[in-house]
C-alpha positions in Angstrom: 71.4 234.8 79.3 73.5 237.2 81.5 77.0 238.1 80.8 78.1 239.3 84.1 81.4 240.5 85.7 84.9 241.6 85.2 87.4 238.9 86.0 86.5 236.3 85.7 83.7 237.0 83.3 80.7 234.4 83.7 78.0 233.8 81.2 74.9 231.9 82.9 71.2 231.5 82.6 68.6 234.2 83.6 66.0 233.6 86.1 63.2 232.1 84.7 65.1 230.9 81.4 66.6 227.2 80.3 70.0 227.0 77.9 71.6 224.8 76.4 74.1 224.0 74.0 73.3 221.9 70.5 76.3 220.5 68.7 77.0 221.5 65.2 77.5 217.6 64.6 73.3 217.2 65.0 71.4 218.8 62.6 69.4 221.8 63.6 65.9 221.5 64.2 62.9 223.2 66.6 62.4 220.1 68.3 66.2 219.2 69.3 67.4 222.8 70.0 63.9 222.5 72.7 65.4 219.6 74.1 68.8 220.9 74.5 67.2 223.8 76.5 65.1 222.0 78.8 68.3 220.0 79.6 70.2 222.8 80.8 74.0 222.8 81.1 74.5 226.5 80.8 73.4 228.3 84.0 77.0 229.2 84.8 80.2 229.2 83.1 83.1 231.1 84.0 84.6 232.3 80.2 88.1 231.9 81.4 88.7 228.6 82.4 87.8 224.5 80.9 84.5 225.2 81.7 84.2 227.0 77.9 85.0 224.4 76.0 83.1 221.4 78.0 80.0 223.5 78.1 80.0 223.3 74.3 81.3 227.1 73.8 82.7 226.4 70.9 82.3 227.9 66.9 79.8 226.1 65.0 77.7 224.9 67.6 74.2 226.6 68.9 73.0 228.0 72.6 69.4 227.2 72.3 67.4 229.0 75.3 63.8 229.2 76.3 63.2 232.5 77.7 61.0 233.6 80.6 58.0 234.7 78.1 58.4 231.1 76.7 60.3 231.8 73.3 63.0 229.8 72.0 65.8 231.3 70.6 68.7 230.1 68.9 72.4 231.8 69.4 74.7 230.5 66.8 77.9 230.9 68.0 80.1 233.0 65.3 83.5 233.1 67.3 84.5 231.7 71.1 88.0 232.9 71.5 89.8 231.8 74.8 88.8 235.6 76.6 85.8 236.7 77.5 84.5 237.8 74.2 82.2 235.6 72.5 80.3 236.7 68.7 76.9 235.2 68.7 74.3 235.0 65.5 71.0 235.0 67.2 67.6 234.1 65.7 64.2 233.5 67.6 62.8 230.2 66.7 59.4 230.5 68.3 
């Protein structure tokens, strides 16, 4: 994932990598935080505007992203205050 720029911030993909964003409605498992990544949604979002909240930037829910070497990692979002902060819990599936 990149977090790139000053105003507005944007928070997109890297080259090579696949994100997406599970709800913390579905439970968490391997399998549907895989899915959610190949799925996409997240290769650009500019962190000032609607775009946060109907990319699924919200507390509770999960950024799962398949990486360029292949891994799957899951970023729990902690905190997504309307700015261009955003505290992530971050654990590598696979």
């Amino acid at each position: 994932m990149n977090w790139y720029g000053c105003s507005p911030v944007e928070f997109g993909t890297a080259r090579d990598s696949h994100a997406g964003v599970l709800s913390k409605r579905q439970p968490f498992s391997k399998e549907a935080c895989e899915a959610v990544a190949n799925g996409g949604g997240l290769e650009e979002v500019l962190m000032h505007s609607n775009a946060v909240e109907e990319a699924g930037i919200i507390a509770g829910n999960s950024i799962c992203v398949i990486t360029d070497k292949g891994r799957l990692v899951r970023a729990q979002i902690v905190e997504a205050p309307w700015a261009p902060t955003l505290s992530l819990k971050i654990t590598t599936v696979s």
